[in-house]
N, C-alpha and C positions, 0 to 999 in steps of 0.2 A: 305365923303366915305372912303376917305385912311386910316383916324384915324379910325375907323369902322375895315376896313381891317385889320389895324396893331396891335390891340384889340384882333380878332381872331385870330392869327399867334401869340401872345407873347406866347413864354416859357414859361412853366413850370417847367417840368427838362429834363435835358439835360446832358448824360453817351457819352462822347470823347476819346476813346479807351479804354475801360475800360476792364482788366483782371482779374481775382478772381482764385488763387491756393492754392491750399492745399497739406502740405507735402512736403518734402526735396529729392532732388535729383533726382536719376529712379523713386521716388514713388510720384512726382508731378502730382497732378489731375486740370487740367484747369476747371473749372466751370464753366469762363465765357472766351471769347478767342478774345479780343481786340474788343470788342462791343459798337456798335455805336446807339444811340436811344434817340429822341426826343420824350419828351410828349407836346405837346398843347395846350393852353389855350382852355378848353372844348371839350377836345377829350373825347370820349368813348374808350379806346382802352384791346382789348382782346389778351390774352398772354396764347399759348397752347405749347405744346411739351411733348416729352414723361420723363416718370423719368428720372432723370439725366443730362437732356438736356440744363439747368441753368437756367429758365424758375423763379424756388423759389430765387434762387442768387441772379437774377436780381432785382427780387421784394425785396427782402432784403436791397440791396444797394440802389435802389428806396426810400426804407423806413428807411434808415437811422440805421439801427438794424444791419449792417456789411458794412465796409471798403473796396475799392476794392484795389487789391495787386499793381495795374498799373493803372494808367487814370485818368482822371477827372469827379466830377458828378458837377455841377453846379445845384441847386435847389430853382426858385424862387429871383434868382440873388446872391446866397450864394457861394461860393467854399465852399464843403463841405469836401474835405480830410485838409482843413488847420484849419479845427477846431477842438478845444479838446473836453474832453466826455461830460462835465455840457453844452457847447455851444451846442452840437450835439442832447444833451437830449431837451435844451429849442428849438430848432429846428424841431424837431419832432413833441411836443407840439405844438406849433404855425402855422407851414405849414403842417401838414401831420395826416391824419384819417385812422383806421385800420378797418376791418372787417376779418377772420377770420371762418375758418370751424366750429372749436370747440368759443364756445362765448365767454370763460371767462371773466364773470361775477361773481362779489362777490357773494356769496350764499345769506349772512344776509341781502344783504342790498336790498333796492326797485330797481324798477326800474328806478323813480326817482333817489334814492339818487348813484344808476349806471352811470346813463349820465350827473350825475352833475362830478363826479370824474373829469376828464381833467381841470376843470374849477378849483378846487380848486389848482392844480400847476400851475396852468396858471396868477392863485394869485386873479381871480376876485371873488367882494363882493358875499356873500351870499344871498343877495335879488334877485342880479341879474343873478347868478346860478340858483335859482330854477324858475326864471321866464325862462329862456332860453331853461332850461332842459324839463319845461314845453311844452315849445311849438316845442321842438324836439321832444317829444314824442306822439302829437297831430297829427304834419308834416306824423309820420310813422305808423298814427293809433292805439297807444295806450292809447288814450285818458284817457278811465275805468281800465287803469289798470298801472298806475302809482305806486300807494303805492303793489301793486305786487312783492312778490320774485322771482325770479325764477323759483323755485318751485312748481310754481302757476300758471306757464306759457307755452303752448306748444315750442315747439323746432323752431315755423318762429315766433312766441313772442318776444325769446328771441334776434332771432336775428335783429329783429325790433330796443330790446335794444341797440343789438351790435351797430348799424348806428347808429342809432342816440349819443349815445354816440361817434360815430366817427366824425361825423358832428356838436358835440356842441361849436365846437372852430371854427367853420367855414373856414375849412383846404383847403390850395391853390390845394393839392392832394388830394382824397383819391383814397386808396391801397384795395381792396378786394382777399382774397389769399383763393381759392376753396369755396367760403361763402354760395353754396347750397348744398355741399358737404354732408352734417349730414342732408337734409330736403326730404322731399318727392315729389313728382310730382307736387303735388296744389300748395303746400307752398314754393316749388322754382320759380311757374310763377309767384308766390305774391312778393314774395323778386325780384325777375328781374324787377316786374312792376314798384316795389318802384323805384330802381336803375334808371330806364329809366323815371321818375319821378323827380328825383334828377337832372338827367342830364340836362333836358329840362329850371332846374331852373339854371343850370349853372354852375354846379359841375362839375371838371375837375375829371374821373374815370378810372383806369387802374386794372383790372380784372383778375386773374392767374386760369385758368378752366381747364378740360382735356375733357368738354362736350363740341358738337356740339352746341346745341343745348341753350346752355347755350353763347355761344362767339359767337350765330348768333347775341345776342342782341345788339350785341357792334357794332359801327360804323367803326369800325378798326382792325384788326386781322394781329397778326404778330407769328408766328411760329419758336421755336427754336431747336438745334439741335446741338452737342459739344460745345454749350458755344456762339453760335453764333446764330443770326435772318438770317434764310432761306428763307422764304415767307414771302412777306406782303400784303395783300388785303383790299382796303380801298369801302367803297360803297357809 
């Protein structure tokens, strides 16, 4: 039972005073303000505040795509400010999956040949890229629509792509940042079902929303406000 316990309590990532500014002198803007924030091996966790409020910063340094000015992030047992950009890039790659308002998705290419992309930096063979990709795209219910463009796709299609393309390296995180933002009513409870689907299988998720409604789904909700977590509500 304790190894059990100590299983659900490991780390994920972990931000130990972390600051984020921008700008020289009088005109330094704090973005994040000595911020303190553990993720959990299989949290849900929902991340709201108003514009400004470092709510995308955080998710940024979260995800490896910006530096904090001050503090430590620790990710998956990594110090990440002591590594250079090629380490920080194969990093990201390996522990970390994105989602995304807008999908960006290659236009030309399938759906398929979308969710295989991480895989080919990530260096693995070709057989075993499209069998994977394959069965990420089955997992999020795109089964018939594989050889699919884009183009060919409604707007919660694609971001079916998006996931599973985030999930085909089997990432210690993944980062969602507004991802029903661009969908409609139906097709955001379908993208949250997925999510809350993923999670059950064990996906450790951290969620950047400005909707209620949207961060009821999460099991964790933390709230920010100058650069710093104000509330937190766990259920």
């Amino acid at each position: 039972m304790a190894k059990q316990q100590e299983s659900i309590t490991e780390s994920v990532a972990k931000l130990v005073g972390v600051s984020k500014h921008y700008g020289q002198g009088s005109l330094i803007v704090k973005a994040l303000d000595n911020l303190n924030l553990e993720v959990l091996k299989g949290d849900y966790l929902a991340v709201m505040g108003a514009s400004g409020s470092g709510k995308s910063t955080a998710m940024n340094i979260l995800g490896c795509l910006d530096r904090p000015s001050h503090g430590h992030y620790q990710l998956n047992g990594h110090a990440v400010e002591e590594l250079d950009d090629d380490s920080l890039a194969n990093l990201r790659n390996q522990e970390l999956g994105f989602v995304f308002q807008q999908f960006h998705l290659l236009p030309e290419a399938t759906a398929l040949e979308n969710v295989m992309l991480p895989m080919i930096y990530a260096g693995i063979p070709m057989s075993l890229r499209i069998t994977r990709a394959e069965e990420a795209l089955i997992k999020v219910g795109l089964k018939e629509r594989m050889k699919n463009r884009p183009n060919q796709l409604s707007g919660g299609q694609q971001q079916r792509v998006a996931i599973a393309r985030a999930i085909i390296n089997q990432p210690t995180l993944l980062l969602a940042d507004e991802p029903t933002g661009a969908l409609d009513s139906q097709t955001t409870e379908d993208v949250l079902n997925l999510f809350d689907d993923l999670h059950k299988q064990g996906i450790t998720l951290v969620l950047v929303t400005h909707e209620d409604h949207v961060a009821a789904k999460a099991k964790k909700i933390i709230c920010f406000k100058d650069g710093k977590v104000i509330k937190s509500k766990e259920k």
